[in-house]
C-alpha positions as protocol buffer text, in pm:
chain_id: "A"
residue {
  index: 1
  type: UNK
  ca { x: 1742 y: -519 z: -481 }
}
residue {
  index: 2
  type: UNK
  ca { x: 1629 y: -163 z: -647 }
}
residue {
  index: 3
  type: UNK
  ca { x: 1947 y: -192 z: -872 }
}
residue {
  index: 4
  type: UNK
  ca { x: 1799 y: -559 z: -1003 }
}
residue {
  index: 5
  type: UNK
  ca { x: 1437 y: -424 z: -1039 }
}
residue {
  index: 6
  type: UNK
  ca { x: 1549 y: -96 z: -1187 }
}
residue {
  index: 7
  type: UNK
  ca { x: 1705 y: -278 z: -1453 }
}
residue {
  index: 8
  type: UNK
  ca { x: 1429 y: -549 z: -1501 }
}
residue {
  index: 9
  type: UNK
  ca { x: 1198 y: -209 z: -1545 }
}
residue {
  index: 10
  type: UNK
  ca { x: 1491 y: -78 z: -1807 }
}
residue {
  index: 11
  type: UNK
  ca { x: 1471 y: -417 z: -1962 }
}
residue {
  index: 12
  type: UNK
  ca { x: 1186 y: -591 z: -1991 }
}
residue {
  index: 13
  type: UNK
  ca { x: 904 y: -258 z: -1957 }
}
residue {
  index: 14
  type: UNK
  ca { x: 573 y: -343 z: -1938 }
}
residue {
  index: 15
  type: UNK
  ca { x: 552 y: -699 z: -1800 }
}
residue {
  index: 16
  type: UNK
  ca { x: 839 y: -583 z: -1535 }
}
residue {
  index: 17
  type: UNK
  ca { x: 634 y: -293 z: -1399 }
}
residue {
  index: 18
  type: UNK
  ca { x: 330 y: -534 z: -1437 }
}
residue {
  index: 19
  type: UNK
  ca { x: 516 y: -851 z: -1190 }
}
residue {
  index: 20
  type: UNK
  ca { x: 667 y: -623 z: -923 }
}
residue {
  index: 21
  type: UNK
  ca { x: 341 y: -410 z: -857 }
}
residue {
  index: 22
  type: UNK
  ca { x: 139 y: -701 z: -806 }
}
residue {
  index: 23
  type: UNK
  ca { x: 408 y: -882 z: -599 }
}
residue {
  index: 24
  type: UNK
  ca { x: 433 y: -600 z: -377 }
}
residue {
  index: 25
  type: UNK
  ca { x: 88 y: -601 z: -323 }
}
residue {
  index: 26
  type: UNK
  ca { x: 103 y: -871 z: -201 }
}
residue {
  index: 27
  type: UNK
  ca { x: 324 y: -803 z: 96 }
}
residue {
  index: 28
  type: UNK
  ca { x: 682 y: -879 z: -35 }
}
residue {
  index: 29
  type: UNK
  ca { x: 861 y: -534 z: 71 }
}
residue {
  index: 30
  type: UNK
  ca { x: 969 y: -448 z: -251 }
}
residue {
  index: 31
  type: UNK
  ca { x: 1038 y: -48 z: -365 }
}
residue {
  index: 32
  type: UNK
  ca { x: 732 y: 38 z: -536 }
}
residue {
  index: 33
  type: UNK
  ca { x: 720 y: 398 z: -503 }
}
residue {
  index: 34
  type: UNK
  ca { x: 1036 y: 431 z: -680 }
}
residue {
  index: 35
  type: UNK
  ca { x: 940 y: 173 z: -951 }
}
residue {
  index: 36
  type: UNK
  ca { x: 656 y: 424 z: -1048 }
}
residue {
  index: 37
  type: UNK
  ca { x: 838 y: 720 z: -1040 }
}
residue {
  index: 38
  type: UNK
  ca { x: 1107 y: 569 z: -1254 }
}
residue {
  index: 39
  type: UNK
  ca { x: 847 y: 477 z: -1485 }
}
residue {
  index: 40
  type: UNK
  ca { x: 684 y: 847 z: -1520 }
}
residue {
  index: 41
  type: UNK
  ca { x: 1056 y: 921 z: -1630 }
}
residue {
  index: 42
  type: UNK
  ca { x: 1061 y: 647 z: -1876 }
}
residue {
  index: 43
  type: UNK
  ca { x: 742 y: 799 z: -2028 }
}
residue {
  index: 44
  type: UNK
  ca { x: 881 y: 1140 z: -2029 }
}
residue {
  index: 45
  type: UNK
  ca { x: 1157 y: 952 z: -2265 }
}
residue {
  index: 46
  type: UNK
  ca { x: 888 y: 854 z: -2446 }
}
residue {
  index: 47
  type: UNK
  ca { x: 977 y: 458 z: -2385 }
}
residue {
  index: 48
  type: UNK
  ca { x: 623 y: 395 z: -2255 }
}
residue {
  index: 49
  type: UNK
  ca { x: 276 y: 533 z: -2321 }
}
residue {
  index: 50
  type: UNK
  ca { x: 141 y: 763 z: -2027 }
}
residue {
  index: 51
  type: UNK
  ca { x: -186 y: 576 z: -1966 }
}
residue {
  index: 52
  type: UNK
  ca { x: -43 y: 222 z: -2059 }
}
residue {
  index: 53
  type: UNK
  ca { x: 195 y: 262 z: -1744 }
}
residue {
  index: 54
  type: UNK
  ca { x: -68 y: 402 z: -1520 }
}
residue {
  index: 55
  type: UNK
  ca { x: -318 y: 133 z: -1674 }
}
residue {
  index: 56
  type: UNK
  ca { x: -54 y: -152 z: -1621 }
}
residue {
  index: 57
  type: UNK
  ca { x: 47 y: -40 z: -1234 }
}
residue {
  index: 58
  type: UNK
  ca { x: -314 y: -11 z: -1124 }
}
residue {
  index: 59
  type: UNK
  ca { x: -410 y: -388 z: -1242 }
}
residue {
  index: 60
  type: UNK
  ca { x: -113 y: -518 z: -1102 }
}
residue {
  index: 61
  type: UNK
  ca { x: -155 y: -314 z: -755 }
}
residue {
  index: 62
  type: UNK
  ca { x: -569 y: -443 z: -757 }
}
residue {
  index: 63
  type: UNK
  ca { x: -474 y: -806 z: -815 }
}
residue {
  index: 64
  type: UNK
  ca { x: -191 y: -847 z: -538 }
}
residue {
  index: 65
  type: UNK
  ca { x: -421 y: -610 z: -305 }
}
residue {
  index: 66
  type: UNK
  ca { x: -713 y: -852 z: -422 }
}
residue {
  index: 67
  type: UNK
  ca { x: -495 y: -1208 z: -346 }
}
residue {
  index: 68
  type: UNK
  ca { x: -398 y: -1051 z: -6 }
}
residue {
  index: 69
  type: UNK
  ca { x: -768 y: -989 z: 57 }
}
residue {
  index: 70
  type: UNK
  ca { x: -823 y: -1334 z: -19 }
}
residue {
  index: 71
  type: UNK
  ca { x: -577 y: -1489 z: 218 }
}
residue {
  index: 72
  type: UNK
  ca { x: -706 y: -1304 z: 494 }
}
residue {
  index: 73
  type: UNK
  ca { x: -1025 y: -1386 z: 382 }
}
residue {
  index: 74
  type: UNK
  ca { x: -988 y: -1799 z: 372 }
}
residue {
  index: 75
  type: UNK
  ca { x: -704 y: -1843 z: 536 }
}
residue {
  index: 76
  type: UNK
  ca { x: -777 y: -1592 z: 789 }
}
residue {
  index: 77
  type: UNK
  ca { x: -872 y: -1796 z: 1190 }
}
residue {
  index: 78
  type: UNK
  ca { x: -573 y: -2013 z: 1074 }
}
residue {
  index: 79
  type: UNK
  ca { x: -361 y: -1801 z: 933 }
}
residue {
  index: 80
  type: UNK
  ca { x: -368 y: -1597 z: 1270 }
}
residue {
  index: 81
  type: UNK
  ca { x: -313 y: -1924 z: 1512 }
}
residue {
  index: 82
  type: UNK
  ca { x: -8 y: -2026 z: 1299 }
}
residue {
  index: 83
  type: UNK
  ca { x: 197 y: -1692 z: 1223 }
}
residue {
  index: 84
  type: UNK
  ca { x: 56 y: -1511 z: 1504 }
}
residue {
  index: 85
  type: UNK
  ca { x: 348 y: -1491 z: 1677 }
}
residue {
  index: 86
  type: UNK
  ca { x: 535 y: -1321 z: 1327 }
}
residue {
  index: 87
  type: UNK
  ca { x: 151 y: -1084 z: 1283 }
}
residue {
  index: 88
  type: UNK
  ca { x: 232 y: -965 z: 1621 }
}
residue {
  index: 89
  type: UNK
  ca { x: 24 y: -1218 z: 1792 }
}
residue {
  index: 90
  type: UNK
  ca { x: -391 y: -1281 z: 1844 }
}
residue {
  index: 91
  type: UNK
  ca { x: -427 y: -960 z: 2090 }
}
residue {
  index: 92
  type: UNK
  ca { x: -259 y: -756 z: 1823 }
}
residue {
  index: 93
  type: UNK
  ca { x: -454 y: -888 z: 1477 }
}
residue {
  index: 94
  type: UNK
  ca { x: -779 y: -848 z: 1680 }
}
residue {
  index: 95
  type: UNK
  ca { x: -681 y: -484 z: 1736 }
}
residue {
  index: 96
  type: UNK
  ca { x: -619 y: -481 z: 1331 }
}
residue {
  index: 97
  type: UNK
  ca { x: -932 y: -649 z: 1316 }
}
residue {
  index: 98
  type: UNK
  ca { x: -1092 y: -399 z: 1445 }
}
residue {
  index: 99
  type: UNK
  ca { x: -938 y: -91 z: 1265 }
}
residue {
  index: 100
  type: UNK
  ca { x: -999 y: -251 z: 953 }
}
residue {
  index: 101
  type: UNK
  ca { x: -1356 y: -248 z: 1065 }
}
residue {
  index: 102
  type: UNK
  ca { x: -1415 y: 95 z: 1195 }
}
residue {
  index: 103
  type: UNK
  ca { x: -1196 y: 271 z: 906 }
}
residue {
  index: 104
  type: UNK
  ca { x: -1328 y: 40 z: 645 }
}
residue {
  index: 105
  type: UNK
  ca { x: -1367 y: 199 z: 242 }
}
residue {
  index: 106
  type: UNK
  ca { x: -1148 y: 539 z: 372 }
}
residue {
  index: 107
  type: UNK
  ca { x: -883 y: 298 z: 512 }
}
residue {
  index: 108
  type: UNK
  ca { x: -825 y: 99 z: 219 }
}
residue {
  index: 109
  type: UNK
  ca { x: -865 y: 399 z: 15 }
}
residue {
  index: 110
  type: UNK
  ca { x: -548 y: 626 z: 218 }
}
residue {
  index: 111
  type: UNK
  ca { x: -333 y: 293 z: 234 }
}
residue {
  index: 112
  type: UNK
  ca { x: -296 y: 276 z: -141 }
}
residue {
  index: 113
  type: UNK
  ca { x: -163 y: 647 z: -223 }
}
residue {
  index: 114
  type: UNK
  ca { x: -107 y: 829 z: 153 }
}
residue {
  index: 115
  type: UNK
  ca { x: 37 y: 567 z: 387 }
}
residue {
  index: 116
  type: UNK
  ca { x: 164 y: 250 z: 152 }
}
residue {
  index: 117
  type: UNK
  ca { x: 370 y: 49 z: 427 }
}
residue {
  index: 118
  type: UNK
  ca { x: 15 y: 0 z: 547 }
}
residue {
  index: 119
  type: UNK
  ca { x: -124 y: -135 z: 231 }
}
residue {
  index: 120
  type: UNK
  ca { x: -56 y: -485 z: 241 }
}
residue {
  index: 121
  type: UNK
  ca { x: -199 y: -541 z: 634 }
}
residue {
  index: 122
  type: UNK
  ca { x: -467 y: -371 z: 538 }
}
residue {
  index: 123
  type: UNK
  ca { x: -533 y: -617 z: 291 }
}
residue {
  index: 124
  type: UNK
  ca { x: -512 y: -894 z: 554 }
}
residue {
  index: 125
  type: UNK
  ca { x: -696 y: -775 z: 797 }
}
residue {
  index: 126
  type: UNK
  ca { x: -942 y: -673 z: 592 }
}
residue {
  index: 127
  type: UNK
  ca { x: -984 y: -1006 z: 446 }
}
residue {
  index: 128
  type: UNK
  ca { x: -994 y: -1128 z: 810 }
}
residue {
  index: 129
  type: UNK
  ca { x: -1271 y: -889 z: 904 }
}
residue {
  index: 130
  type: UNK
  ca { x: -1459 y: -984 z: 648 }
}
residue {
  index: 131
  type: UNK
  ca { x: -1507 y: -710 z: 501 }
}
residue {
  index: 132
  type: UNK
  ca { x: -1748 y: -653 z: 206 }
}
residue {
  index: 133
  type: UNK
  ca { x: -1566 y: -792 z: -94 }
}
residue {
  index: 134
  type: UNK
  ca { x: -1724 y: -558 z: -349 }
}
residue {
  index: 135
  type: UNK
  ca { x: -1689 y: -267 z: -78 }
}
residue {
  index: 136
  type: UNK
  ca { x: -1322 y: -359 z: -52 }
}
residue {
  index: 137
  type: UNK
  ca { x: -1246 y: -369 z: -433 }
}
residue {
  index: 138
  type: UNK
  ca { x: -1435 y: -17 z: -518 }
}
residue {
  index: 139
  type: UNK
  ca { x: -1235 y: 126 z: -287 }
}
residue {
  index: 140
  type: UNK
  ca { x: -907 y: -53 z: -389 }
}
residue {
  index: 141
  type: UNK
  ca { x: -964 y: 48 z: -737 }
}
residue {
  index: 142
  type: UNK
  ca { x: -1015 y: 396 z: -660 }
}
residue {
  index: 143
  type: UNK
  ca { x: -706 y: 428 z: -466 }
}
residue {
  index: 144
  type: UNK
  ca { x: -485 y: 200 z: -655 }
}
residue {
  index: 145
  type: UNK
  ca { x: -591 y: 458 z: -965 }
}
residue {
  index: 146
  type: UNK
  ca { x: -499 y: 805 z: -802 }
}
residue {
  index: 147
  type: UNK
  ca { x: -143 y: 632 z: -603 }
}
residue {
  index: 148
  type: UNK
  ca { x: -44 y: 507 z: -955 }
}
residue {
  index: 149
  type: UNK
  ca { x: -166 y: 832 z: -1101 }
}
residue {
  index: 150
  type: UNK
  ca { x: 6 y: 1004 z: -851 }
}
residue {
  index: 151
  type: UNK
  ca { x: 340 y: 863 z: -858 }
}
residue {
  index: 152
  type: UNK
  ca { x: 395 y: 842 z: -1240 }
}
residue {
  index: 153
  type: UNK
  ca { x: 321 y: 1152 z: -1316 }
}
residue {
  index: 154
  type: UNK
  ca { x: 527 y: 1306 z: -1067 }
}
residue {
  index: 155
  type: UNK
  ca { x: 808 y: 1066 z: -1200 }
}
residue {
  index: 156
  type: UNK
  ca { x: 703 y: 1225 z: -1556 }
}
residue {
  index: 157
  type: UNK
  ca { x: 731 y: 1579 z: -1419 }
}
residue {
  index: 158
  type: UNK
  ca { x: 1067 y: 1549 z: -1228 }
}
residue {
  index: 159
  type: UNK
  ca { x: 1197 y: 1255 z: -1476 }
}
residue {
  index: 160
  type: UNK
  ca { x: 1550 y: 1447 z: -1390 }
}
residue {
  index: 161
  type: UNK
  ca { x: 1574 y: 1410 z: -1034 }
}
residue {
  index: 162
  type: UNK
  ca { x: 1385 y: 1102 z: -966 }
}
residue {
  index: 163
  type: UNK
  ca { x: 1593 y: 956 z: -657 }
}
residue {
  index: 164
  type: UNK
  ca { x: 1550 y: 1267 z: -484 }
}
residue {
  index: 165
  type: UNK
  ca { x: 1201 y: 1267 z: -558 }
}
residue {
  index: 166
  type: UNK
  ca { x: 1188 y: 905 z: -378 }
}
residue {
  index: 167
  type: UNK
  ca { x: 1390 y: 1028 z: -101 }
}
residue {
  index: 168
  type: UNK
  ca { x: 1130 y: 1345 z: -38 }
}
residue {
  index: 169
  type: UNK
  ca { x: 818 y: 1082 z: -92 }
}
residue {
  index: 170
  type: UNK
  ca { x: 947 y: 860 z: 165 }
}
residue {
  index: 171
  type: UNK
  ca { x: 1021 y: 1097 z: 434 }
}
residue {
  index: 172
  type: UNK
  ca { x: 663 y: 1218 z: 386 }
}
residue {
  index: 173
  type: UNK
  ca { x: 506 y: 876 z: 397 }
}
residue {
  index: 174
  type: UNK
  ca { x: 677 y: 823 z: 728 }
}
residue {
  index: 175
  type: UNK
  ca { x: 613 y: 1191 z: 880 }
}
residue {
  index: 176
  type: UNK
  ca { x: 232 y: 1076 z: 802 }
}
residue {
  index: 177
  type: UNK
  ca { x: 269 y: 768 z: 987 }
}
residue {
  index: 178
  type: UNK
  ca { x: 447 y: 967 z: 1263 }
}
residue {
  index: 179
  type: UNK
  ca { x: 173 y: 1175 z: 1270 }
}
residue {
  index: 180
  type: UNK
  ca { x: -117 y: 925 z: 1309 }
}
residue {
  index: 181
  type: UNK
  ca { x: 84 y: 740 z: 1570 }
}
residue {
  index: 182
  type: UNK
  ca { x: 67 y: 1052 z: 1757 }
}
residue {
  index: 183
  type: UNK
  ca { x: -337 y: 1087 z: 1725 }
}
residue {
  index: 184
  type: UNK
  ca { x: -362 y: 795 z: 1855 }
}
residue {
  index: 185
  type: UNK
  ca { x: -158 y: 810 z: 2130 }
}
residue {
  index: 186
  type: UNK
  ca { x: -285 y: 1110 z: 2233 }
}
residue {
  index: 187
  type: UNK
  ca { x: -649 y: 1008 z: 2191 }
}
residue {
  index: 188
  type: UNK
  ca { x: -530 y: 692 z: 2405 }
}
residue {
  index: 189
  type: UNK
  ca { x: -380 y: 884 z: 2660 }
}
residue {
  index: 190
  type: UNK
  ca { x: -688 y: 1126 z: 2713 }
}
residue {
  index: 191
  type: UNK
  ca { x: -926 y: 846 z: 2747 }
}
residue {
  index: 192
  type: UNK
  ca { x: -718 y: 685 z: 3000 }
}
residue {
  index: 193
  type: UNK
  ca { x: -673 y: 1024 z: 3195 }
}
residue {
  index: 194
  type: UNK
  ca { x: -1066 y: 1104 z: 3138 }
}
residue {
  index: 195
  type: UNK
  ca { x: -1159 y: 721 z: 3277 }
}
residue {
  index: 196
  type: UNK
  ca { x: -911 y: 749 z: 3547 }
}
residue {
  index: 197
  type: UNK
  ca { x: -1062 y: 1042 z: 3632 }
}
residue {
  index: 198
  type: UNK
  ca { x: -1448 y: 911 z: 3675 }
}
């Protein structure tokens, strides 16, 4: 699959880069990160302009993030009762609910740059939550902006050794994860050791 989209980028430029952003925003698993970086070392060639690619990977990210939103949004009570079992189940996408509530702007903001598996559940749940459209796109936006910033120019920079720059961006993504996972275990375990001990 990164072989075919590769050479779609190679290909077709623009309007690639454009189609595969906004489809992985909306959830299909598709390899984003390296898409952008490929494209900062396509603009180091000189193939695309700098803020054209950053311009055109932004709109695409907003509008998948945005149609995600949306499905949560409308589709969200019976979305939930018929793919539950696939989301994890009710007790689970009420826990989601709830993240998406207390983390809110800051959430959607880290999921688009720092933690990207998350991205596209955040978009769900947020939709779910009902969370403030307009609150939901500033912060999209913003985030969206600096990950596609982020990413290109680093392709740009290291335009010679962009698979190991994927590589090194994806072991970090995960060792973030890793880490949060471990907050909140923690935090879970010394709540249940401080009740248990009232």
């Amino acid at each position: 699959m990164r072989e075919e989209i590769l050479a779609a980028l190679a290909q077709y430029g623009s309007p690639a880069l454009f189609a595969v952003v906004t489809i992985a925003s909306i959830g299909v698993p598709l390899p984003v990160s390296l898409l952008l970086i490929v494209t900062g070392s396509l603009v180091a060639q000189g193939v695309m302009p700098l803020w054209w690619a950053i311009a055109l990977a932004c709109a695409g990210s907003v509008i998948g993030d945005q149609i995600g939103y949306a499905i949560g949004r409308w589709g969200g009570t019976r979305l939930v009762s018929r793919f539950g079992g696939m989301l994890g189940g009710p007790e689970r996408m009420a826990k989601a609910e709830a993240h998406a509530r207390r983390w809110g702007g800051p959430g959607v903001f880290l999921s688009r740059w720092l933690v990207t598996p998350l991205g596209s559940v955040i978009n769900l749940t947020s939709g779910i939550a009902e969370y403030p459209w307009m609150r939901f796109l500033l912060w999209d936006v913003l985030g969206e902006a600096l990950g596609a910033a982020l990413y290109i120019v680093l392709g740009w920079i290291f335009s010679d050794r962009v698979l190991e720059l994927d590589a090194a961006l994806g072991d970090f993504t995960w060792m973030i994860l890793a880490l949060l996972a471990a907050v909140v275990l923690g935090w879970m375990l010394w709540k249940y050791l401080r009740t248990k001990r009232d």
